[in-house]
Backbone bond lengths (Angstrom), bond angles and torsions (degrees), N, CA, C in turn:
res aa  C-N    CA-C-N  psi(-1)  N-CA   C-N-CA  omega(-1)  CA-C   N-CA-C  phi
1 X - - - 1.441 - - 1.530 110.72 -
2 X 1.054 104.66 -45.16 1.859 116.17 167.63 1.495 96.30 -54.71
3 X 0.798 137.34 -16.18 2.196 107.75 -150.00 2.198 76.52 -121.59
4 X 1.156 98.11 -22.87 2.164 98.90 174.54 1.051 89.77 -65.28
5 X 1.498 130.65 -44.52 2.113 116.82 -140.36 2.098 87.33 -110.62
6 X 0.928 116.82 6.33 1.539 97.16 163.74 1.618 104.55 -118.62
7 X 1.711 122.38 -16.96 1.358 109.97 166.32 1.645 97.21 -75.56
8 X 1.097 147.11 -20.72 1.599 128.30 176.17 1.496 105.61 -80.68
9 X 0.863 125.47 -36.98 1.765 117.54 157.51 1.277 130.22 -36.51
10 X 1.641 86.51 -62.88 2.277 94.89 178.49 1.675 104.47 -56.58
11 X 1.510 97.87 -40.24 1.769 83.34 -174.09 1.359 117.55 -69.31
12 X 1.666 124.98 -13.10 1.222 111.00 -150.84 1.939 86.91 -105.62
13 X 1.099 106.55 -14.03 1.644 114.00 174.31 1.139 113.69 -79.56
14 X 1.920 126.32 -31.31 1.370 130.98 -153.91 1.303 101.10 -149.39
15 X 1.716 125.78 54.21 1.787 135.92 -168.81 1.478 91.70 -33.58
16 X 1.179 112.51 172.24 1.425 119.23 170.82 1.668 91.52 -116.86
17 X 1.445 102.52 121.44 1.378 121.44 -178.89 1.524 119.42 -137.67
18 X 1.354 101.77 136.56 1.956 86.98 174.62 1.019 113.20 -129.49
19 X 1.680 131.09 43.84 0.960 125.02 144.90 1.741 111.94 -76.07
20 X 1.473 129.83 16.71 1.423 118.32 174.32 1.860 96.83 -74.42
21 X 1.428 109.41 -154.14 1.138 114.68 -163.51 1.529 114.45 -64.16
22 X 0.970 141.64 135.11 1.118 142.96 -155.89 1.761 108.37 -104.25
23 X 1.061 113.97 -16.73 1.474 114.95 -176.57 2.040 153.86 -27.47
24 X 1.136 129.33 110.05 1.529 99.89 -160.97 1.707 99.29 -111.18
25 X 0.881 102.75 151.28 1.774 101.71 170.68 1.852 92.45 -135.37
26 X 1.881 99.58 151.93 1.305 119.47 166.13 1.994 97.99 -79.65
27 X 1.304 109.47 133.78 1.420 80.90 169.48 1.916 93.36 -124.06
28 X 1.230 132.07 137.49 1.413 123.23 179.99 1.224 132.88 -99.86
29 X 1.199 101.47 144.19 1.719 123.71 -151.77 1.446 122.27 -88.34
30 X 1.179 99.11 -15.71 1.637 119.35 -169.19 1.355 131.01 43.87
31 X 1.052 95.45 -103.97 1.524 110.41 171.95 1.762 128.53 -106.04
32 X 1.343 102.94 13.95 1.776 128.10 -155.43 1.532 94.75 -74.99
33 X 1.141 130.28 144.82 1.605 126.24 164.54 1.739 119.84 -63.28
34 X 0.841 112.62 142.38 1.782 105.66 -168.87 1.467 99.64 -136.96
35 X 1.193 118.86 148.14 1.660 105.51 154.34 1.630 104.62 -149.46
36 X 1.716 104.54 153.19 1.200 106.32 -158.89 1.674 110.51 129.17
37 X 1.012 96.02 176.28 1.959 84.60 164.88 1.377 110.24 -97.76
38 X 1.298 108.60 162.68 1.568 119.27 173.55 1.213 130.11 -59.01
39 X 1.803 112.18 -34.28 1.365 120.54 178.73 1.670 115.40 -94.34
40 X 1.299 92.00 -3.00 1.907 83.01 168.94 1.102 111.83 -36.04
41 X 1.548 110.48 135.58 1.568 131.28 154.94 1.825 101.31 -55.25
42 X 1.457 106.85 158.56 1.819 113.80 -172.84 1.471 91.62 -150.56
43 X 1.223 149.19 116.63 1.376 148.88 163.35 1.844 99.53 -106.00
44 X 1.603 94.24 121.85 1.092 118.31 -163.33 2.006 98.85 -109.12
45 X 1.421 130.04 120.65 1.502 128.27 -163.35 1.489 102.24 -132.63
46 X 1.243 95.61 89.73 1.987 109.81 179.08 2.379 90.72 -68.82
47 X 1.317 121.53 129.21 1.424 125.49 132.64 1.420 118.43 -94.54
48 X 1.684 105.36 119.89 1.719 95.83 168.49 1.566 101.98 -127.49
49 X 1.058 98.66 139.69 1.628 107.00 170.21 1.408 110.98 -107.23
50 X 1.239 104.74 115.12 1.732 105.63 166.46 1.666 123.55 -110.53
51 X 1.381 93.17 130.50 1.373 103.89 -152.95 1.796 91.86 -121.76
């Protein structure tokens, strides 16, 4: 019940919106072990607080 009433907080402090930066980069993998398919989608979610 605690971990419901501070995720309804973060959202109501930090909406989930995507008009922020919209940006994509390839980044390469080389030779790294992977599993999965190659073209999976990956949504990547930077929080920064500047204080």
């Amino acid at each position: 019940m605690l971990r419901r009433a501070i995720f309804t907080l973060l959202l109501l402090l930090f909406p989930l919106t995507a008009d922020a930066d919209d940006r994509r980069y390839d980044v390469p993998i080389g030779d790294a072990p992977q599993r999965g398919p190659a073209d999976a989608p990956v949504t990547i979610i930077e929080f920064i607080d500047f204080q």
